[in-house]
N, C-alpha and C positions, 0 to 999 in steps of 0.2 A: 585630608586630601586622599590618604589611598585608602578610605572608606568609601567616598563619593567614587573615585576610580573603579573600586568592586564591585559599585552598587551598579552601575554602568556596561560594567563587560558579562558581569554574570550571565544577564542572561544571550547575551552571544556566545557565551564559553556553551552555556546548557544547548543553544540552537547547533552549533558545530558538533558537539556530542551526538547527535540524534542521527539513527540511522534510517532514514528517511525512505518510501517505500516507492519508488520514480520508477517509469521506464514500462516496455509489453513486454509482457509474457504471453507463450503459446501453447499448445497442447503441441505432441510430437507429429502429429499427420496434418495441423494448421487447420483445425475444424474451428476451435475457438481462441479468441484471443480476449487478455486484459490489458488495458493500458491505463496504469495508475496515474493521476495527476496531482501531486501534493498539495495542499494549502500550505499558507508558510513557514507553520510551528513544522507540518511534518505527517504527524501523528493523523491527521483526516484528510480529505480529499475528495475528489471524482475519481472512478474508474470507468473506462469507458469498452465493455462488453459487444464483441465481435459475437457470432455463432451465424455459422451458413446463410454469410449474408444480412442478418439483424442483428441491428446496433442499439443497445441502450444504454444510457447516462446513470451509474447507479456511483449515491455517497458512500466510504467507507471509511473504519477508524480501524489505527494500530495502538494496539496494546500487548506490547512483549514482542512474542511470535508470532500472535494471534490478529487476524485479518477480519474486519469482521464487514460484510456489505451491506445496507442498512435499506431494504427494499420496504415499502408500505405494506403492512400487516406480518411483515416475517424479515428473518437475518439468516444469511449465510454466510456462515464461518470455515476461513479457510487458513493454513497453516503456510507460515515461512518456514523453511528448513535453512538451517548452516550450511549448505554447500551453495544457497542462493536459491534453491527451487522452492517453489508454491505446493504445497499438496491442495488441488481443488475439489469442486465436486466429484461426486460419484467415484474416487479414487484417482483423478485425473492428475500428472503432476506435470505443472506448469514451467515452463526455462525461458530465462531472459532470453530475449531475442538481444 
Protein backbone atom coordinates (compact mmCIF):
# COMPACT_ATOMS: atom_id res chain seq x y z
CA UNK A 1 0.00 0.00 0.00
CA UNK A 2 2.68 2.80 0.71
CA UNK A 3 4.31 1.74 -2.61
CA UNK A 4 1.05 2.33 -4.68
CA UNK A 5 0.74 5.63 -2.19
CA UNK A 6 4.33 6.80 -3.73
CA UNK A 7 3.71 5.80 -6.80
CA UNK A 8 0.80 8.15 -6.76
CA UNK A 9 2.06 11.38 -5.17
CA UNK A 10 5.56 11.34 -6.68
CA UNK A 11 4.83 12.81 -9.24
CA UNK A 12 2.73 15.82 -7.55
CA UNK A 13 5.71 15.99 -4.97
CA UNK A 14 8.12 16.59 -8.36
CA UNK A 15 5.24 19.04 -9.96
CA UNK A 16 5.07 21.23 -6.41
CA UNK A 17 8.96 21.09 -6.59
CA UNK A 18 9.23 22.90 -9.97
CA UNK A 19 9.90 26.44 -10.19
CA UNK A 20 7.64 27.19 -12.78
CA UNK A 21 8.46 30.40 -15.06
CA UNK A 22 4.52 32.58 -14.89
CA UNK A 23 3.70 36.02 -14.92
CA UNK A 24 5.28 39.57 -17.33
CA UNK A 25 8.20 40.90 -17.41
CA UNK A 26 9.34 44.40 -18.76
CA UNK A 27 12.12 46.17 -19.72
CA UNK A 28 12.75 49.45 -17.38
CA UNK A 29 11.32 52.30 -19.82
CA UNK A 30 8.17 49.47 -20.89
CA UNK A 31 9.31 49.35 -24.58
CA UNK A 32 8.96 45.49 -24.37
CA UNK A 33 7.25 43.19 -22.57
CA UNK A 34 7.20 39.00 -21.84
CA UNK A 35 4.31 37.40 -20.61
CA UNK A 36 5.25 33.69 -19.83
CA UNK A 37 2.23 31.23 -19.82
CA UNK A 38 3.18 27.80 -18.47
CA UNK A 39 1.93 24.48 -19.63
CA UNK A 40 1.22 22.27 -16.85
CA UNK A 41 4.50 20.28 -16.12
CA UNK A 42 6.06 24.02 -16.13
CA UNK A 43 9.19 23.58 -17.87
CA UNK A 44 7.43 24.95 -21.66
CA UNK A 45 4.85 27.20 -22.51
CA UNK A 46 3.69 30.30 -24.52
CA UNK A 47 5.38 33.58 -24.07
CA UNK A 48 3.58 36.31 -25.44
CA UNK A 49 5.97 39.22 -26.75
CA UNK A 50 4.99 43.03 -26.55
CA UNK A 51 7.50 45.50 -28.39
CA UNK A 52 6.05 49.11 -29.49
CA UNK A 53 2.93 47.78 -30.02
CA UNK A 54 3.62 44.22 -31.74
CA UNK A 55 2.46 41.22 -30.36
CA UNK A 56 3.72 37.88 -31.08
CA UNK A 57 2.93 34.25 -29.75
CA UNK A 58 6.31 32.52 -29.35
CA UNK A 59 6.77 28.68 -27.53
CA UNK A 60 9.40 28.40 -24.94
CA UNK A 61 11.28 25.62 -22.69
CA UNK A 62 13.05 25.98 -19.15
CA UNK A 63 15.90 24.15 -18.43
CA UNK A 64 17.82 25.17 -15.17
CA UNK A 65 18.28 29.01 -15.61
CA UNK A 66 18.17 28.82 -19.05
CA UNK A 67 15.02 30.25 -21.01
CA UNK A 68 15.05 29.31 -24.31
CA UNK A 69 12.23 30.85 -27.16
CA UNK A 70 11.76 28.41 -29.87
CA UNK A 71 11.02 30.86 -33.09
CA UNK A 72 11.10 28.90 -36.62
CA UNK A 73 14.55 28.60 -38.00
CA UNK A 74 16.36 30.18 -34.95
CA UNK A 75 16.21 30.16 -30.64
CA UNK A 76 16.66 32.90 -28.32
CA UNK A 77 18.21 32.16 -25.30
CA UNK A 78 17.65 34.12 -22.37
CA UNK A 79 18.84 33.94 -18.68
CA UNK A 80 16.90 33.75 -15.14
CA UNK A 81 18.77 35.36 -12.48
CA UNK A 82 18.40 34.57 -8.60
CA UNK A 83 17.16 37.91 -7.61
CA UNK A 84 14.07 37.02 -10.15
CA UNK A 85 15.23 39.08 -13.13
CA UNK A 86 15.53 37.95 -16.98
CA UNK A 87 18.78 38.86 -18.52
CA UNK A 88 17.22 39.42 -22.42
CA UNK A 89 18.26 40.47 -25.53
CA UNK A 90 20.73 42.72 -26.44
CA UNK A 91 21.71 43.10 -22.71
CA UNK A 92 18.26 43.97 -21.81
CA UNK A 93 17.21 42.75 -18.13
CA UNK A 94 13.73 42.11 -17.61
CA UNK A 95 11.56 42.60 -13.91
CA UNK A 96 8.56 41.08 -12.97
CA UNK A 97 5.95 43.36 -13.15
Amino acid sequence: MKRFMLILLLPLMLWGCNHQLSGKYSDAIGATSYEFKPDLLGTTGTVVQKTLGFETQIKYEVSGDEIRLVMPGAHLLMQMNKNGTIDGPLGVTLRKE
